[in-house]
C-alpha positions as CSV (number, residue, x, y, z in Angstrom):
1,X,100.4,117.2,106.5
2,X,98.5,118.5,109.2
3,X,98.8,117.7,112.7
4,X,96.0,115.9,113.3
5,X,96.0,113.7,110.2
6,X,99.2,112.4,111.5
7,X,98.1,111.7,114.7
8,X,94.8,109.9,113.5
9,X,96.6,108.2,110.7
10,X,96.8,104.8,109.8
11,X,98.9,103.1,107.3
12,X,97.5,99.9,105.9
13,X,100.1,97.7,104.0
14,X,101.0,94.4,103.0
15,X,103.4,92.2,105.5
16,X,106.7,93.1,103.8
17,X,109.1,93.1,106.5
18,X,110.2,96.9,105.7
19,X,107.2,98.7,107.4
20,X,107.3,97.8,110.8
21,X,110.7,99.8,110.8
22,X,109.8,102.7,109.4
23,X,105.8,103.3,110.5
24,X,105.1,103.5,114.3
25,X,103.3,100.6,115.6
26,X,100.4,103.0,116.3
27,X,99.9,104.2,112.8
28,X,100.5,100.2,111.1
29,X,98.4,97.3,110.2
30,X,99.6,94.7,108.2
31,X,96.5,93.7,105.7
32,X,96.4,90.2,103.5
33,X,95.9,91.5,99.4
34,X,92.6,89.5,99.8
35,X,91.3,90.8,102.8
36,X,89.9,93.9,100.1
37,X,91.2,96.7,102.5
38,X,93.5,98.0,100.0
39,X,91.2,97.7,96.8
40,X,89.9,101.3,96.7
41,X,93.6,102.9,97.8
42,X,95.2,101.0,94.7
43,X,92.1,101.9,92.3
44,X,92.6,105.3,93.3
45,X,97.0,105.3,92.8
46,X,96.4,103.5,89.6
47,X,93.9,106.4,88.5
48,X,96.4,109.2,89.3
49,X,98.7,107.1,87.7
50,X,97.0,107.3,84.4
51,X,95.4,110.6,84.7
52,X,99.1,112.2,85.3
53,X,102.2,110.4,83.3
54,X,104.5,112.7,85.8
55,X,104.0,110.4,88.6
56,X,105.1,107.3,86.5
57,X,109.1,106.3,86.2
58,X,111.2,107.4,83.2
59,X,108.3,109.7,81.9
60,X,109.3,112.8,79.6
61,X,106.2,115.1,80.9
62,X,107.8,116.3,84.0
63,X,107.4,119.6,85.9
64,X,109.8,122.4,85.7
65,X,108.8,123.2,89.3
66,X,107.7,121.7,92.5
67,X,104.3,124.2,92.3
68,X,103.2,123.2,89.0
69,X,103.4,119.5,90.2
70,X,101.7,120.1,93.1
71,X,98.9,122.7,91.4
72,X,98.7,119.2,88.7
73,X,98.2,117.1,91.5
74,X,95.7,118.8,93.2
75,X,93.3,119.5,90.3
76,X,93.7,116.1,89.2
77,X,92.9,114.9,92.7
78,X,90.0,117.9,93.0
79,X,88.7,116.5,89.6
80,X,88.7,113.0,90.7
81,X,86.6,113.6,93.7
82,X,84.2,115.6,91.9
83,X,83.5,112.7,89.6
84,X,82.9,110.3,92.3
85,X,80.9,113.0,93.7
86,X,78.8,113.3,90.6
87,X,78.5,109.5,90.1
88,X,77.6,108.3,94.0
Protein backbone atom coordinates (compact mmCIF):
# COMPACT_ATOMS: atom_id res chain seq x y z
CA UNK A 1 0.00 0.00 0.00
CA UNK A 2 1.34 3.24 -0.75
CA UNK A 3 2.70 5.61 1.53
CA UNK A 4 0.21 8.01 1.67
CA UNK A 5 -2.79 5.78 1.89
CA UNK A 6 -1.38 4.61 5.03
CA UNK A 7 -0.83 7.74 6.48
CA UNK A 8 -4.32 9.13 5.52
CA UNK A 9 -6.01 5.93 6.35
CA UNK A 10 -8.68 5.24 8.55
CA UNK A 11 -10.08 1.96 9.73
CA UNK A 12 -13.71 2.05 10.76
CA UNK A 13 -14.85 -1.12 12.82
CA UNK A 14 -17.13 -2.29 15.16
CA UNK A 15 -16.13 -2.08 19.20
CA UNK A 16 -14.63 -5.57 19.43
CA UNK A 17 -12.05 -5.24 21.93
CA UNK A 18 -9.28 -6.64 19.39
CA UNK A 19 -8.75 -3.48 17.27
CA UNK A 20 -7.60 -0.96 19.54
CA UNK A 21 -4.39 -3.35 19.82
CA UNK A 22 -3.59 -3.91 16.63
CA UNK A 23 -4.73 -0.30 14.63
CA UNK A 24 -2.99 2.90 15.85
CA UNK A 25 -5.33 5.15 17.59
CA UNK A 26 -4.77 7.54 14.65
CA UNK A 27 -6.00 5.33 11.98
CA UNK A 28 -9.23 3.76 14.42
CA UNK A 29 -12.82 4.57 14.99
CA UNK A 30 -15.07 2.43 16.60
CA UNK A 31 -18.58 2.69 14.61
CA UNK A 32 -22.15 1.25 16.10
CA UNK A 33 -23.61 -1.46 13.07
CA UNK A 34 -26.53 1.19 12.96
CA UNK A 35 -24.75 4.23 12.67
CA UNK A 36 -24.73 3.09 8.44
CA UNK A 37 -20.92 3.86 8.25
CA UNK A 38 -20.06 0.48 7.30
CA UNK A 39 -23.11 -0.30 4.92
CA UNK A 40 -21.37 0.44 1.58
CA UNK A 41 -17.74 -1.33 2.84
CA UNK A 42 -19.86 -4.67 3.64
CA UNK A 43 -22.04 -4.32 0.29
CA UNK A 44 -18.96 -4.04 -1.45
CA UNK A 45 -16.96 -7.39 0.59
CA UNK A 46 -20.04 -9.24 0.11
CA UNK A 47 -19.95 -8.43 -3.71
CA UNK A 48 -16.33 -9.66 -4.11
CA UNK A 49 -17.40 -12.34 -2.14
CA UNK A 50 -19.84 -13.62 -4.68
CA UNK A 51 -18.20 -12.45 -7.74
CA UNK A 52 -14.87 -14.53 -6.69
CA UNK A 53 -15.53 -18.00 -4.68
CA UNK A 54 -11.46 -17.86 -4.08
CA UNK A 55 -11.91 -15.39 -1.44
CA UNK A 56 -14.49 -17.59 0.49
CA UNK A 57 -13.34 -20.47 3.16
CA UNK A 58 -12.97 -24.18 2.09
CA UNK A 59 -13.60 -23.20 -1.72
CA UNK A 60 -12.08 -25.70 -4.44
CA UNK A 61 -11.38 -22.65 -7.11
CA UNK A 62 -8.22 -21.51 -5.77
CA UNK A 63 -5.16 -19.94 -7.47
CA UNK A 64 -2.08 -21.80 -8.39
CA UNK A 65 -0.24 -18.45 -7.90
CA UNK A 66 -0.22 -15.37 -5.86
CA UNK A 67 -0.35 -13.28 -9.55
CA UNK A 68 -3.37 -14.90 -10.91
CA UNK A 69 -5.12 -14.07 -7.56
CA UNK A 70 -4.12 -10.80 -7.56
CA UNK A 71 -4.67 -10.16 -11.63
CA UNK A 72 -8.49 -11.92 -10.48
CA UNK A 73 -8.83 -9.49 -7.93
CA UNK A 74 -8.04 -6.55 -9.70
CA UNK A 75 -10.39 -7.11 -12.77
CA UNK A 76 -12.99 -8.08 -10.52
CA UNK A 77 -12.44 -4.92 -8.55
CA UNK A 78 -11.77 -2.88 -12.10
CA UNK A 79 -15.13 -4.43 -13.24
CA UNK A 80 -16.97 -3.50 -10.19
CA UNK A 81 -16.13 0.15 -10.41
CA UNK A 82 -16.94 0.38 -13.93
CA UNK A 83 -20.46 -0.77 -13.19
CA UNK A 84 -21.03 1.73 -10.54
CA UNK A 85 -19.49 3.97 -12.97
CA UNK A 86 -21.99 3.15 -15.60
CA UNK A 87 -25.00 3.12 -13.24
CA UNK A 88 -24.26 6.57 -11.06
Amino acid sequence: MPKAYRDRALCLTDHWEAYPAAIRPRHHLAVSKRSGLMNGLERFNNTVRRRLGRLTRKTLAFSKCRRSHVGCLRCSINDHNRHLAITH
